[in-house]
C-alpha positions in Angstrom: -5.5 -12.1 -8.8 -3.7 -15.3 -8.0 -5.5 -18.0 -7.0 -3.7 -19.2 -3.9 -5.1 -16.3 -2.2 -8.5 -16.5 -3.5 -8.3 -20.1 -1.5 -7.7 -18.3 1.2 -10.6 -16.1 1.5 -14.3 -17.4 2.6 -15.7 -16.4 -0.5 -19.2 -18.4 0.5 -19.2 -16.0 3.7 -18.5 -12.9 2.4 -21.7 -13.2 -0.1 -23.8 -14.1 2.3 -22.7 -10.8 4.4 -23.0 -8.6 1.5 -26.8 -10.3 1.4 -27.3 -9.2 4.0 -26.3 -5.6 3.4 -28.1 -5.3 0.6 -31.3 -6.5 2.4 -30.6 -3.9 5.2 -30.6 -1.3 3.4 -33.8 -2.1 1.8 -32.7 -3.9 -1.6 -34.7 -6.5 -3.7 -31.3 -9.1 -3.7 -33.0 -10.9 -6.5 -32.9 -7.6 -8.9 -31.4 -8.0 -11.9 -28.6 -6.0 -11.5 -27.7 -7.3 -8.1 -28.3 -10.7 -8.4 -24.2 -11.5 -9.0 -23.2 -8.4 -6.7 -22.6 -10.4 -3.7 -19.8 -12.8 -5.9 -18.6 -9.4 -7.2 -17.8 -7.9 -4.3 -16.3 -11.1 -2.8 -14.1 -11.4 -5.8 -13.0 -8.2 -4.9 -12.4 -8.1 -1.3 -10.1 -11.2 -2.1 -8.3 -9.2 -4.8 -7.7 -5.9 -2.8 -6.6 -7.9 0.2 -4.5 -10.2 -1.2 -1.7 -8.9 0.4 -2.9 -10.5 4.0 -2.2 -13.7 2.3 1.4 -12.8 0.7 5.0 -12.7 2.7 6.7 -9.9 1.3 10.2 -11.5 1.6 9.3 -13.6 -1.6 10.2 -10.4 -3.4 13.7 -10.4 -1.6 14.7 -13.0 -4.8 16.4 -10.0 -7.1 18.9 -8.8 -4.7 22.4 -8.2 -6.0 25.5 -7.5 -4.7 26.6 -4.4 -5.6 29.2 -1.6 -4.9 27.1 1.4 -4.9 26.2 3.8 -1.7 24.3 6.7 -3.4 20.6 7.1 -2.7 18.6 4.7 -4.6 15.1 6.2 -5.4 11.5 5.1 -7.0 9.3 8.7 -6.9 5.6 8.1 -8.2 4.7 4.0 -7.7 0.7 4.1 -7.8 -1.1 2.0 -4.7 -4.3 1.6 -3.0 -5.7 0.4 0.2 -8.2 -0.1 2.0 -9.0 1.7 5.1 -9.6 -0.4 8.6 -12.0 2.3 9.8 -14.8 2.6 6.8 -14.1 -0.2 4.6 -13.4 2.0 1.9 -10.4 2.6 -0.3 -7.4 5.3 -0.5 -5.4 6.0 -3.5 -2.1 7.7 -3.8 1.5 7.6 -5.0 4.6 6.1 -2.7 8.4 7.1 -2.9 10.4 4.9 -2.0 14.8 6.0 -1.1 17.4 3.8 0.6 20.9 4.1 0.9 22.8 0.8 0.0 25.1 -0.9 2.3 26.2 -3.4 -0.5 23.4 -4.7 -1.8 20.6 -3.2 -4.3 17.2 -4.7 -4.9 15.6 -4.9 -8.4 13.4 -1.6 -9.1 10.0 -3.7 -9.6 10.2 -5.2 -6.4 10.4 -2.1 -4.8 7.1 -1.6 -6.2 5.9 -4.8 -5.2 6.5 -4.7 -1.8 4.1 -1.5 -1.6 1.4 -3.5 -3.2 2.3 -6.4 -0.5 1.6 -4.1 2.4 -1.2 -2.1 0.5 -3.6 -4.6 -0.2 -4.2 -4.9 3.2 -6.8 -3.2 5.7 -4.7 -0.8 6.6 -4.3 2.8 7.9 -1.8 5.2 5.7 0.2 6.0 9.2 0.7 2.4 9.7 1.6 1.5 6.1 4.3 3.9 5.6 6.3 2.6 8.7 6.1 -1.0 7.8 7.3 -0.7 4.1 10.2 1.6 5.7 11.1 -1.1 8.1 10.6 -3.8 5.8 13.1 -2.3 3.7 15.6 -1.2 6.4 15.3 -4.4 8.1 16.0 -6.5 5.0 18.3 -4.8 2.5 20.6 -4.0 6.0 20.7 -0.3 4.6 22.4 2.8 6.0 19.3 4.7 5.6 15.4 4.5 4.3 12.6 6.7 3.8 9.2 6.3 2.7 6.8 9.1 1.9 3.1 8.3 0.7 0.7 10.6 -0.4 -3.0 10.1 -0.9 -6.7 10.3 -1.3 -9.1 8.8 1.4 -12.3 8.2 -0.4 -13.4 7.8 3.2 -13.1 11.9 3.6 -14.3 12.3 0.3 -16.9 11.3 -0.7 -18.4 10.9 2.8 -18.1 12.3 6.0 -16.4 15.7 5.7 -16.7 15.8 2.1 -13.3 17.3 1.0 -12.6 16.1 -2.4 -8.9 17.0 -3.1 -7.3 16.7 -0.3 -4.4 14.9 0.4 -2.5 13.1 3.6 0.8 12.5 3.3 2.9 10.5 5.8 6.6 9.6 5.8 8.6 7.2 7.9 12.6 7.7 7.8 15.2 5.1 9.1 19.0 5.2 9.9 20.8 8.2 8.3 17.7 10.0 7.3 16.4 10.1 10.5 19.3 11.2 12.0 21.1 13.8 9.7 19.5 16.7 9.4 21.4 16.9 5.6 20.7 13.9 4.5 17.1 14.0 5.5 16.9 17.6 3.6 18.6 16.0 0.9 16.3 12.9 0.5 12.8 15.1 0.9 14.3 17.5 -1.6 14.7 14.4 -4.1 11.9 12.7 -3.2 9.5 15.7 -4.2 11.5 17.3 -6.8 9.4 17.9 -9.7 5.6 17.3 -8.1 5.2 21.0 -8.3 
């Protein structure tokens, strides 16, 4: 985790919340094995959240002209979030397509922009439209879409208790919302081979 955003999370306050969680639910916060637990989990609420701290335009810096209007696709980039309503994390795959209009981005960035938006308290609805408009907005494409699949730990392992299943949400922009072919075409590409 970098350490600019680190600085920008009240590390102090969020041990003393997880204090007092511990000691509302009963627990001895002096226990051995809990006794660092609230520095832990502030450590890691500033590392999965990073991305409220992080302007995803600084991975805008490997754009390239380029004379290529076929789709452009990333299938299978790993991310996780955390979920607004519970607290608690979800875990899935993104692809990512866009159709150039003269300009390409470099493929890593592609999958750091997810990250950017991911490690934020987020809903999956809400995260698949802003990556798609981030990327239609700022690569001035013909056409974007964005499908995510994943886990929600927070139907899991709690709640309704269906381990397995899987929500999947997509967001299309410009020609593949439009076309009915070229949306055919880019679903067709974007889940070829997860069967």
């Amino acid at each position: 985790m970098h350490s600019k955003n680190k600085a920008k999370v009240d590390i102090e306050r969020i041990e003393k919340a997880v204090k007092e969680i511990l000691l509302a639910v009963g627990e001895d916060i002096e226990r051995e094995g809990l006794k660092r637990t609230p520095t832990r989990m502030a450590n890691m609420y500033a590392e999965l959240l990073a991305g409220m701290h992080e302007d995803p335009k600084q991975h805008l810096n490997s754009v390239f002209s380029e004379d290529y209007d076929e789709i452009v696709l990333l299938r299978d980039i790993p991310f996780y979030s955390i979920c607004e309503h519970h607290l608690m994390p979800f875990i899935g795959s993104a692809h990512l397509a866009y159709l150039p209009s003269g300009v390409i981005l470099g493929v890593s960035k592609l999958a750091r922009i997810v990250d950017c938006f991911a490690r934020r308290l987020q809903t999956q609805e809400r995260l698949t439209g802003q990556i798609a408009d981030f990327l239609m907005n700022n690569l001035k494409s013909r056409g974007v879409a964005v499908v995510l699949e994943a886990s929600h730990s927070c139907m899991t392992i709690r709640g309704i208790k269906k381990p397995g299943s899987v929500m999947v949400t997509s967001a299309l922009r410009g020609i593949f919302r439009r076309d009915p072919k070229s949306r055919s075409e880019i679903m067709s590409l974007m889940h070829k081979g997860n069967k």
